[in-house]
C-alpha positions in Angstrom: -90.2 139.6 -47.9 -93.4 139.5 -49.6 -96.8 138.9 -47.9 -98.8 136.0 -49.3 -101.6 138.6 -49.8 -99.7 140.8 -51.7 -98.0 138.7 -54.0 -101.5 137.2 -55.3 -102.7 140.9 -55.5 -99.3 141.7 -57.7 -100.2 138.3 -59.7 -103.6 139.3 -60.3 -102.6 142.2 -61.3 -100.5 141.6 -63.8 -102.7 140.0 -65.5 -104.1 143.6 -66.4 -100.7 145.4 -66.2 -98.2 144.0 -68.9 -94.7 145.0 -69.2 -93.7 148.2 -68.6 -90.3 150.2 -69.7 -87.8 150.5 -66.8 -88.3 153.9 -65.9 -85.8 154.8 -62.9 -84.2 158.3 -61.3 -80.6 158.7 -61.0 -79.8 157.6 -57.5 -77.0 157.7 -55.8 -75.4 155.3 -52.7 -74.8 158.5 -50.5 -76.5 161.8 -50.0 -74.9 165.0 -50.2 -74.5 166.3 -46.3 -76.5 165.5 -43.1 -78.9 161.9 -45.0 -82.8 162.7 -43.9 -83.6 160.9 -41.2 -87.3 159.4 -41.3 -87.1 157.4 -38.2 -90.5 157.2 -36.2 -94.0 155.9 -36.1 -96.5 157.8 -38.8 -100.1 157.9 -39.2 -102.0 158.2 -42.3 -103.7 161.7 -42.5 -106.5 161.1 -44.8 -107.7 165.3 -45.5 -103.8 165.6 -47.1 -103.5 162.5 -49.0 -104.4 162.2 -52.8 -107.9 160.9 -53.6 -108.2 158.3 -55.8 -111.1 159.2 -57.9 -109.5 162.0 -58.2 -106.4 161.0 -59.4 -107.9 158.9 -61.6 -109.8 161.6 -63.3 -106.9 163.2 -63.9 -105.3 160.4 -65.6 -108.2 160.0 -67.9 -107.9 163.9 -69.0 -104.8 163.6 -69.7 -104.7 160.3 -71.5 -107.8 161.9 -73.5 -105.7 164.6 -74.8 -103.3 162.1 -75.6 -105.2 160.4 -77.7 -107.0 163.6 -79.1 -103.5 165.2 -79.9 -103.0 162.0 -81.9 -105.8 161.9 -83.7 -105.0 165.6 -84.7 -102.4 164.3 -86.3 -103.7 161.4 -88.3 -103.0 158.7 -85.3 -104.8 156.7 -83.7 -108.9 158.0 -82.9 -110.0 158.5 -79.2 -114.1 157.7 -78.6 -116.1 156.5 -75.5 -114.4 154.5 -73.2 -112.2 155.9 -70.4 -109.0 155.9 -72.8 -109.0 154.5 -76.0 -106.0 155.0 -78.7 -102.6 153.6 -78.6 -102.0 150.6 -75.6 -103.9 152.5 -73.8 -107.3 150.8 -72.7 -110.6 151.5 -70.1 -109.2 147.8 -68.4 -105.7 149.2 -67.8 -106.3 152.2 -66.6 -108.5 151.1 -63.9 -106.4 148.2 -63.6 -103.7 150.7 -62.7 -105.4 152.9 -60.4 -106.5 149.8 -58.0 -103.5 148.6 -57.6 -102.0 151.9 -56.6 -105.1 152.1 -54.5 -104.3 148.5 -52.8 -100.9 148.8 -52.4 -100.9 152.3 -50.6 -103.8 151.7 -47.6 -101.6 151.0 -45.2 -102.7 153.5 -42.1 -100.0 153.1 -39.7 -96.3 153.2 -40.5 -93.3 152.7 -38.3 -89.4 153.4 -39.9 -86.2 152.5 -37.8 -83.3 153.8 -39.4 -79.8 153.9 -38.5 -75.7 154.3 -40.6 -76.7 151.0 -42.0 -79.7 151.6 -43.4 -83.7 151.5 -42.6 -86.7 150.1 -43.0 -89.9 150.9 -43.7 -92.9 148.9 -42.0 -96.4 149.6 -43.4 -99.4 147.9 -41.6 -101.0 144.7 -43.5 -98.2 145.2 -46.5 -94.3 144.3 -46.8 -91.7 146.2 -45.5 -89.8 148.6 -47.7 -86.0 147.7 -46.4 -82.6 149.6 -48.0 -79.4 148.8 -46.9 -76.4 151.9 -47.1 -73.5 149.3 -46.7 -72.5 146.0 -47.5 -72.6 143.5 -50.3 -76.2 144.4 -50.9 -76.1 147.8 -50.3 -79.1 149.7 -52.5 -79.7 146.4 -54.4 -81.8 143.3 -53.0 -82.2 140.5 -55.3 -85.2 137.9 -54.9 -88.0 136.0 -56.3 -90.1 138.1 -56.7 -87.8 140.9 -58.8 -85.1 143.5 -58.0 -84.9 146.0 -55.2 -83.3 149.1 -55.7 -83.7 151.8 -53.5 -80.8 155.7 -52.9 -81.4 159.0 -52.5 -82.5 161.5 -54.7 -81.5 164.5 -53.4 -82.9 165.2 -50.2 -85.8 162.4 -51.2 -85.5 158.1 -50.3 -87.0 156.5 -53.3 -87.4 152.4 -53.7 -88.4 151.2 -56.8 -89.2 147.4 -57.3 -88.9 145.6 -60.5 -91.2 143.1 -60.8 -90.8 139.6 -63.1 -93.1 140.7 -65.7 -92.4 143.9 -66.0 -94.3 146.2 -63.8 -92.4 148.9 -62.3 -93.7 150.2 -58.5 -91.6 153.2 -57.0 -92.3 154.6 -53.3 -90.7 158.1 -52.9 -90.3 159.5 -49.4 -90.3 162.9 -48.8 -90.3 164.4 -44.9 -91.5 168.0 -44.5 -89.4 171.2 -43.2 -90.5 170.1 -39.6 -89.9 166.7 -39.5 -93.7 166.5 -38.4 -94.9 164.6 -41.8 -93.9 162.1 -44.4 -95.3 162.2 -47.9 -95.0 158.8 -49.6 -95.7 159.1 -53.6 -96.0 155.8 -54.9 -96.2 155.5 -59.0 -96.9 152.3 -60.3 -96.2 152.2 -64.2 -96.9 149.9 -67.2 -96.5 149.9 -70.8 -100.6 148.6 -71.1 -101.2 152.8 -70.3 -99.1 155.3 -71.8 -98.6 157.5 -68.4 -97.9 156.5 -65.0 -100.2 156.4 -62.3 -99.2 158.5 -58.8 -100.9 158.5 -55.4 -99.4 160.7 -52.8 -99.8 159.2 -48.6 -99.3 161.6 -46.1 -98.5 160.6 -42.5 -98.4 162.8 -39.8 -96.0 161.7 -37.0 -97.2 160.5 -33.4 -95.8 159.1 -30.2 -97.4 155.6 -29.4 -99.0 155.6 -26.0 -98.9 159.2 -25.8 -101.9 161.0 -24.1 -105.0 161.8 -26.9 -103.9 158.6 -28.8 -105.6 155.3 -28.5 -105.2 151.9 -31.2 -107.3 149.2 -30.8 -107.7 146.0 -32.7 -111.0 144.7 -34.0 -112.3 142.1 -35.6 -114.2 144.4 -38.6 -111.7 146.9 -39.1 -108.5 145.4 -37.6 -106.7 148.2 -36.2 -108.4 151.1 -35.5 -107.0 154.5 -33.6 -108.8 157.5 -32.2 -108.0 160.6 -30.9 -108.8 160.9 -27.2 -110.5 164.4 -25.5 -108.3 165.3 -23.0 
């Protein structure tokens, strides 16, 4: 279920974000051979994961050449803002971006997965949950939009469909050593002409084990620290 937080950032934000096309992979109910097994508790590591003035930039260059390769051809005229020229707009695409930035700070995530299915928990946001079997299996219907979630390929990807249109996707990917967990979450809207993708990189870790410490506090809520041996 939604957070109470959450859903009044979503409703915020859609005030900025308007409909978007429904823009989904091709997933299927069962992967080919051995299903990836992402079960475990995951930090964030920061150095690996996207920046998001970064990202942004690169939105903006590429909506820019958008609009320029329009205007080349008698469309629509680019000028000064961040991305003028078709829906596009310097509101949306920031719009965009911070929500992609909010919905993706979560530090500390823990998955338990099993035959039936698994669930995702990411500190201070709601749970990403897919069920393999079942009634509802890959499908979860609710106030707040549809829930689809399957594998694509060797990849987990969720994709919720909100009320209004906006479309947020989560794609999990674990590296060749099981040791790290890249979540690429793409939030998308027809207000901007491209998609916007920030990629979270967690690095796995034993809770309790030796040279790991989490505390809670009242400033920064959970905070944990490597230890010197």
């Amino acid at each position: 279920m939604i957070a109470a937080p959450v859903r009044a950032l979503l409703a915020c934000s859609l005030l900025l974000l308007s409909a978007c096309a429904e823009q989904q992979p091709r997933l299927t109910g069962e992967r080919q051979g051995a299903p990836v097994d992402f079960s475990g508790h995951w930090e964030m590591n920061y150095a690996q994961s996207d920046n998001i003035q970064a990202r942004l930039n690169a939105l903006v260059r590429e909506l820019r050449k958008q609009t320029e390769r329009r205007s080349a051809g008698g469309g629509e005229v680019g000028g000064p803002a961040i991305a003028i020229g078709g829906s596009n707009s310097g509101a949306s695409v920031m719009g965009l971006a911070q929500m992609a930035d909010m919905i993706t700070q979560s530090a500390l995530v823990t998955v338990a997965q099993d035959s039936q299915g698994i669930q995702v928990k990411r500190e201070g946001n709601f749970a990403l949950d897919c069920q393999f079997t079942g009634p509802d299996a890959y499908r979860l219907d609710s106030p707040f939009g549809r829930e689809l979630c399957g594998w694509d390929g060797h990849q987990l990807v969720f994709t919720l469909l909100l009320p209004d249109g906006l479309s947020i996707r989560h794609r999990l990917t674990l590296s060749q050593d099981r040791q790290n967990m890249n979540i690429a979450t793409t939030v998308v809207s027809d207000q901007v002409s491209m998609p916007f993708t920030l990629n979270r990189v967690y690095t796995r870790f034993e809770p309790g084990s030796s040279g790991y410490h989490c505390e809670m506090t009242v400033t920064r809520g959970r905070v944990c620290t490597t230890e010197a041996p």
